[in-house]
C-alpha positions as CSV (number, residue, x, y, z in Angstrom):
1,X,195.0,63.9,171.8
2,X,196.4,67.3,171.0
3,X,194.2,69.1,168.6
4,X,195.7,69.6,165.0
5,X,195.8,73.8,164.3
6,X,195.4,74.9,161.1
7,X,197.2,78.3,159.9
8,X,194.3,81.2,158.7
9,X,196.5,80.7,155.5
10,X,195.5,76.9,155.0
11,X,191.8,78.1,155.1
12,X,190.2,77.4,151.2
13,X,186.6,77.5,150.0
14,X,186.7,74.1,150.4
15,X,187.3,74.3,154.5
16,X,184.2,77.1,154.7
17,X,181.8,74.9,152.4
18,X,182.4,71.9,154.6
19,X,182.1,73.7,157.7
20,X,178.9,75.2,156.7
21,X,177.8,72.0,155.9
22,X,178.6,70.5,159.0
23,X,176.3,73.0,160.8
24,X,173.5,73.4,158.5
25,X,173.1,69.5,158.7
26,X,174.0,68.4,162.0
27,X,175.9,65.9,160.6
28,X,179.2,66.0,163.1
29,X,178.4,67.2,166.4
30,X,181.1,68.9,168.8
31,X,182.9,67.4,170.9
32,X,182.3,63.9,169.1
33,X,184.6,60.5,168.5
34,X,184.8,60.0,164.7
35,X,186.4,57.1,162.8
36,X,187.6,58.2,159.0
37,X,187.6,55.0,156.5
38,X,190.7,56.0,154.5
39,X,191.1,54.1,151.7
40,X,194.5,56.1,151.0
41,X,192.9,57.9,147.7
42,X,192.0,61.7,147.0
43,X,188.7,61.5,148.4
44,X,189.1,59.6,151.8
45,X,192.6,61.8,151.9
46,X,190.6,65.0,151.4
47,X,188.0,64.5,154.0
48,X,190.7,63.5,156.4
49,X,192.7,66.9,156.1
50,X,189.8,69.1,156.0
51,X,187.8,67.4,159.1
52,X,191.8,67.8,161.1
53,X,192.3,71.4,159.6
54,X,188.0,72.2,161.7
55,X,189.2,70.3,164.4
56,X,190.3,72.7,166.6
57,X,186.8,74.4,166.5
58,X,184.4,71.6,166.7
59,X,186.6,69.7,169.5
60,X,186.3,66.3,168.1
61,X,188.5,63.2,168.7
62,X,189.4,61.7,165.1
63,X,191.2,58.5,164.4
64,X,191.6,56.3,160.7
65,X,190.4,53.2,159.6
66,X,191.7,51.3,156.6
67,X,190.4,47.8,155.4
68,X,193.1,45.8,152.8
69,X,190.8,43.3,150.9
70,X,193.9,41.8,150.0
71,X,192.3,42.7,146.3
72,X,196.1,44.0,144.7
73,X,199.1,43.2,145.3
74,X,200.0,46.7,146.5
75,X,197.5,46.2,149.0
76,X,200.2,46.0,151.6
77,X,202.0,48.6,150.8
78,X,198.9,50.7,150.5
79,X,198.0,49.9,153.9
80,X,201.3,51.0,155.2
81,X,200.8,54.7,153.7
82,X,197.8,54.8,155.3
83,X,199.0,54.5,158.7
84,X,202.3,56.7,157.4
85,X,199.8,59.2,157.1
86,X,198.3,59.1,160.3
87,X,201.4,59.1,162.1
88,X,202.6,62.3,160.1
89,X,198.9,63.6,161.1
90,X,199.2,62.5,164.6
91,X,195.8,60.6,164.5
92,X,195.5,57.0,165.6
93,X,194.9,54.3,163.1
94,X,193.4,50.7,162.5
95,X,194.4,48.6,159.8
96,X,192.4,45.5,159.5
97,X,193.5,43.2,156.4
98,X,190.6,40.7,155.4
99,X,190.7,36.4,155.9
100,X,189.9,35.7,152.5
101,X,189.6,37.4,149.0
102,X,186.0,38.7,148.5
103,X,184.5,38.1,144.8
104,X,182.4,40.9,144.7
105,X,182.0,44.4,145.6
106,X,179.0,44.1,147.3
107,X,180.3,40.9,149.9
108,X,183.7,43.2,150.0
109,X,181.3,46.2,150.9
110,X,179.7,44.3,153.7
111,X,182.9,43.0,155.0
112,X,184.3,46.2,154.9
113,X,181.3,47.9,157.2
114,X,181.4,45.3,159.6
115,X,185.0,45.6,160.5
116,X,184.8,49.8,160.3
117,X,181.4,49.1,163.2
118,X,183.6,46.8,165.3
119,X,186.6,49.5,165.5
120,X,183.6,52.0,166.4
121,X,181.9,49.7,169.0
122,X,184.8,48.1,170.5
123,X,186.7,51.9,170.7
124,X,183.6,53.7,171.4
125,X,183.1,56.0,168.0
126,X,179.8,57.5,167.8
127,X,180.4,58.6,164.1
128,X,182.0,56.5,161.1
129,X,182.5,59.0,158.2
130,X,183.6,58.3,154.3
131,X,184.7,60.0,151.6
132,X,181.9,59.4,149.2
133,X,181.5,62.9,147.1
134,X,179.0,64.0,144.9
135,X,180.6,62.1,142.0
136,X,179.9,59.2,143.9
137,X,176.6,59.9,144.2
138,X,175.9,60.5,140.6
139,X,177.5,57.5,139.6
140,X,175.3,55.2,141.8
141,X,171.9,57.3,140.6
142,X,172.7,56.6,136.9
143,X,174.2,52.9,137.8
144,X,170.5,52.2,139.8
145,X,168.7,53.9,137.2
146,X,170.0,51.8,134.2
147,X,169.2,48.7,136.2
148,X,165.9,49.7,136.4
149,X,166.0,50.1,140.5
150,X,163.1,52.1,142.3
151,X,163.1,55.3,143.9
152,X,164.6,53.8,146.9
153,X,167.9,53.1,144.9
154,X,168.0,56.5,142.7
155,X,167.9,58.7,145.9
156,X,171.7,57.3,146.0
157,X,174.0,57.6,149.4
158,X,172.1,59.3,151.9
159,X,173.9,61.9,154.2
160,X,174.2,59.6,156.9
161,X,172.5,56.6,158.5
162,X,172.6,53.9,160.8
163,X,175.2,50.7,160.0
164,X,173.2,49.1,162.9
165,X,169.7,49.2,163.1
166,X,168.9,51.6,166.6
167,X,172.0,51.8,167.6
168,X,175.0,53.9,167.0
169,X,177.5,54.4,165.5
170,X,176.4,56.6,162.4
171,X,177.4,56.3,158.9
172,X,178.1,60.0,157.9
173,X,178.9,61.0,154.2
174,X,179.6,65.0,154.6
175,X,181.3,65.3,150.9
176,X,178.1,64.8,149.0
177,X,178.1,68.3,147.7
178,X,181.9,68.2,146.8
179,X,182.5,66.9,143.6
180,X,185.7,64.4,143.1
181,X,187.1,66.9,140.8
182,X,187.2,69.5,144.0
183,X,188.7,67.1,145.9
184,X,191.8,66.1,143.2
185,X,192.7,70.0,143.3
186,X,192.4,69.9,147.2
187,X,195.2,67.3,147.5
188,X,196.8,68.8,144.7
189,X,197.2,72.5,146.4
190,X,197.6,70.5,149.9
191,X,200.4,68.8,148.1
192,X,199.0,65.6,149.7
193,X,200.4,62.3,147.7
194,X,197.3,60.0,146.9
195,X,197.5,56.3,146.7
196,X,196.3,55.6,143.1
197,X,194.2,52.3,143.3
198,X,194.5,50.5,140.1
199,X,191.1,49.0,140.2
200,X,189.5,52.1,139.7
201,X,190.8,52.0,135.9
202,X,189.5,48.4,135.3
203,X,186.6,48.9,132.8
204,X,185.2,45.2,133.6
205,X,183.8,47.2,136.6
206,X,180.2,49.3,135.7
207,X,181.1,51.9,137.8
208,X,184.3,52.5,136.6
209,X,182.9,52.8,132.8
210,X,180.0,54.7,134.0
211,X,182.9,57.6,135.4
212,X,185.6,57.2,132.8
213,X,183.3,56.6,129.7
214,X,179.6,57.6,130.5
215,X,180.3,60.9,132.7
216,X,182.7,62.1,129.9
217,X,179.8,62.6,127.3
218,X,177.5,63.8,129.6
219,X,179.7,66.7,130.4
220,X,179.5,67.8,126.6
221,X,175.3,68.5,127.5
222,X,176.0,69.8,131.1
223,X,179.7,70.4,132.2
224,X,178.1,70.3,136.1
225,X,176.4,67.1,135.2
226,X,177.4,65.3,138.3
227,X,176.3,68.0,140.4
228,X,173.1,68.2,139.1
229,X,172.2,64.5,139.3
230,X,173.3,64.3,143.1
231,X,171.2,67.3,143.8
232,X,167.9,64.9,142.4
233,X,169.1,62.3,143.9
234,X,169.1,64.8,147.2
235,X,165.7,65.7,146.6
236,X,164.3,62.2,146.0
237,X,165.9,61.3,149.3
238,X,163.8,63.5,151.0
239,X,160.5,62.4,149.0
240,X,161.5,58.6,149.8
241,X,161.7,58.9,153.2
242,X,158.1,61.2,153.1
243,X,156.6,58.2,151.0
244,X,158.1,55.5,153.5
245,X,156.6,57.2,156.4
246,X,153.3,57.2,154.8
247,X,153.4,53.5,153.8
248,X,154.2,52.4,157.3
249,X,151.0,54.1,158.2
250,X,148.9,52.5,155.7
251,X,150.4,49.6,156.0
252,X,148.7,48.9,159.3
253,X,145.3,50.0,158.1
254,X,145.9,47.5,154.9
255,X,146.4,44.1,157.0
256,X,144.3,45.0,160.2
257,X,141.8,42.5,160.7
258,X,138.7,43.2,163.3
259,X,138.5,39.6,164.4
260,X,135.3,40.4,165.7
261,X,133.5,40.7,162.8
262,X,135.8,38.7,160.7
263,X,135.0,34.9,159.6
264,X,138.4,32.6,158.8
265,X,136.4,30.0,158.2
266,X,135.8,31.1,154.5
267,X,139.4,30.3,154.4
268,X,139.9,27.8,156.1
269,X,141.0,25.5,152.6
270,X,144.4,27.1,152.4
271,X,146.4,28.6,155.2
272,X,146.7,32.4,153.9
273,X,150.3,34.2,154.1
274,X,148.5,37.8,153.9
275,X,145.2,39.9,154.3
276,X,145.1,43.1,152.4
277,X,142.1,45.2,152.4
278,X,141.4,46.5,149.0
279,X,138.7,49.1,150.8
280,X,141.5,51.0,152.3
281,X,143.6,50.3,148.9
282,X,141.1,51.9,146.7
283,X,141.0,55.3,148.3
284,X,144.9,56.4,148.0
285,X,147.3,56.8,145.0
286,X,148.6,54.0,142.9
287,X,152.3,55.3,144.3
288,X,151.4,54.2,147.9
289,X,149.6,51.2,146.7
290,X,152.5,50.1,144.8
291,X,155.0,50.6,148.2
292,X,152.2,48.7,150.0
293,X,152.8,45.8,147.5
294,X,156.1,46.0,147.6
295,X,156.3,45.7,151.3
296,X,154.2,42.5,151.5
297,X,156.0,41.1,149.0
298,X,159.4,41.6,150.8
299,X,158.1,39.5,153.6
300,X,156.5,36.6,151.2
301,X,159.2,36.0,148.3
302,X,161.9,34.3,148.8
303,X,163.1,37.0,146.2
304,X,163.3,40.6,146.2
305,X,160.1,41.5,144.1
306,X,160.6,43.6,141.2
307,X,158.5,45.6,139.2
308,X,156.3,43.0,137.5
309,X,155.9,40.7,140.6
310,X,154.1,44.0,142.7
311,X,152.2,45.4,139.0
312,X,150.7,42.2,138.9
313,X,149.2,42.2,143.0
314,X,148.5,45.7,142.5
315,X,146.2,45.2,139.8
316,X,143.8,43.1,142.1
317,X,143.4,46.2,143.6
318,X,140.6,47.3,140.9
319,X,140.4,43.2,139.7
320,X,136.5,41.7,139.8
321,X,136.1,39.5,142.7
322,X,137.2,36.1,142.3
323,X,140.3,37.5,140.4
324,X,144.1,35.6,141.0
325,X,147.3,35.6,139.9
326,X,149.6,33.5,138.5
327,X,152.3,31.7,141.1
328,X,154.9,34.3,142.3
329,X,158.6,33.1,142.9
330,X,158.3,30.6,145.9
331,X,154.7,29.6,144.6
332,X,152.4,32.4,146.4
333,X,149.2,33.2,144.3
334,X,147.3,36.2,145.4
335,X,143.7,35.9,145.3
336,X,140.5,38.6,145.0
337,X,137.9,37.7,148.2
338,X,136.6,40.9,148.1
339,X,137.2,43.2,150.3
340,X,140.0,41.4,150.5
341,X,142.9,40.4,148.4
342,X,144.6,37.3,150.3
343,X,147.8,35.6,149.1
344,X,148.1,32.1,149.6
């Protein structure tokens, strides 16, 4: 495929902060096959022009990928500009319209990855890449925070990861420093014509109050507001993935058993779902015993444990012996046999 030239006049701050980007993070290499979800609005449209106007120096092959969820009735039509646009860009394109009409975001969402990985797999694309800017970004920090979500869910849309565990292709989100504001004005000065979705002004939708209600307000205390709140949720990305890699460490020394010097017949009674060594517990931080929780309870409940459901196993941490909870969801009780605590 012929590589698409851009004119030194078509150059903007917003080509030299992406391009920057791109090498300070490693997030596209040269010479790479990259799919672009287009969704036909500003910031899919955006991303697509700027990664065709660096193509000619980082050599990569590009191609689109649009998914109609059948959600509008323009849907069709919508899916038609998207490949309009390709064609006028020269890029290849794969439209892939869904069986049935998904109820919520989150089943559209998963529907929507698996069809962008089997264009990638089947077509050989190391790299899928959205538009997701920092807007985006600050939206799902404040969304996950008012929930009440962890820290795993406030670090909000890493810069890339895996869609399958291991394996490629690569989710890669390289507009998390652009805000969507930067990215109307591109299209605008591009002269680019942007498929309005109409959903995105439908207030029964959190998000959408969150940006066209919440964000409005929170510019009147910080005009760079959404800037600022994808820049902590940058930095808590990189503390998550610290405190991840310690708990996987601890994790082992937590629910290693010496067989050797270990007698099962003490609880023999019960079959028992989990061992975890309140020795080892006692000497770190009640952060890491909290992820340690967590993860144990991820495996046990047939439920995603909140808060509550690890506070209350973490407090047998310091509990006298002989200590248990109440049942957990699925009817676990964690019990204190010191040194350990054993769920049952």
């Amino acid at each position: 495929m012929p590589y698409h030239k851009s004119s030194h006049q078509n150059w903007t701050p917003l080509h030299a902060q992406l391009h920057q980007t791109l090498r300070q993070r490693k997030l596209l290499p040269k010479n790479q096959r990259i799919l672009i979800a287009v969704s036909g609005g500003q910031d899919s449209l955006c991303l697509t022009k700027l990664l065709l106007d660096l193509q000619s120096k980082w050599g990569w092959y590009l191609a689109v990928a649009h998914c109609d969820h059948k959600w509008r009735s323009d849907s069709e039509a919508n899916a038609n500009y998207v490949k309009k646009i390709a064609i006028n860009w020269q890029l290849p394109s794969y439209v892939e319209t869904a069986d049935k009409i998904y109820k919520s975001e989150a089943e559209a969402r998963k529907w929507r990855y698996q069809v962008l990985s089997k264009i990638a797999l089947e077509f050989n694309f190391q790299y899928i890449v959205t538009g997701h800017t920092a807007s985006d970004r600050a939206e799902t920090l404040l969304y996950n925070l008012i929930r009440g979500s962890g820290t795993e869910g406030l670090q909000a849309l890493t810069w890339q990861r895996p869609l399958i565990e291991n394996f490629l292709p690569l989710l890669v989100r390289p507009l998390l420093e652009i805000t969507r504001t930067q990215t109307s004005n591109f299209c605008q000065e591009q002269k680019i014509r942007i498929w309005e979705d109409s959903t995105n002004q439908d207030l029964h939708y959190a998000r959408n109050r969150i940006r066209l209600e919440l964000f409005p307000i929170l510019r009147q205390f910080n005009p760079q507001v959404e800037l600022a709140l994808a820049k902590t949720a940058e930095i808590l990305s990189a503390e998550v993935k610290y405190f991840e890699n310690e708990t996987e460490q601890l994790l082992e020394r937590v629910t290693k058993i010496d067989t050797n010097n270990f007698n099962l017949s003490q609880f023999e009674s019960q079959p028992v779902k989990y061992f975890i060594n309140r020795l080892v517990l006692l000497q770190v931080p009640l952060a890491l015993q909290r992820r340690v929780m967590r993860h144990i309870l991820q495996k046990v409940l047939p439920v995603n444990p909140n808060f509550s459901h690890i506070e209350k196993l973490t407090t047998l941490v310091n509990a006298p012996n002989h200590s248990q909870t109440d049942p957990f969801p699925g009817g676990a009780i964690a019990k204190v046999k010191h040194p350990w605590i054993i769920l049952v």
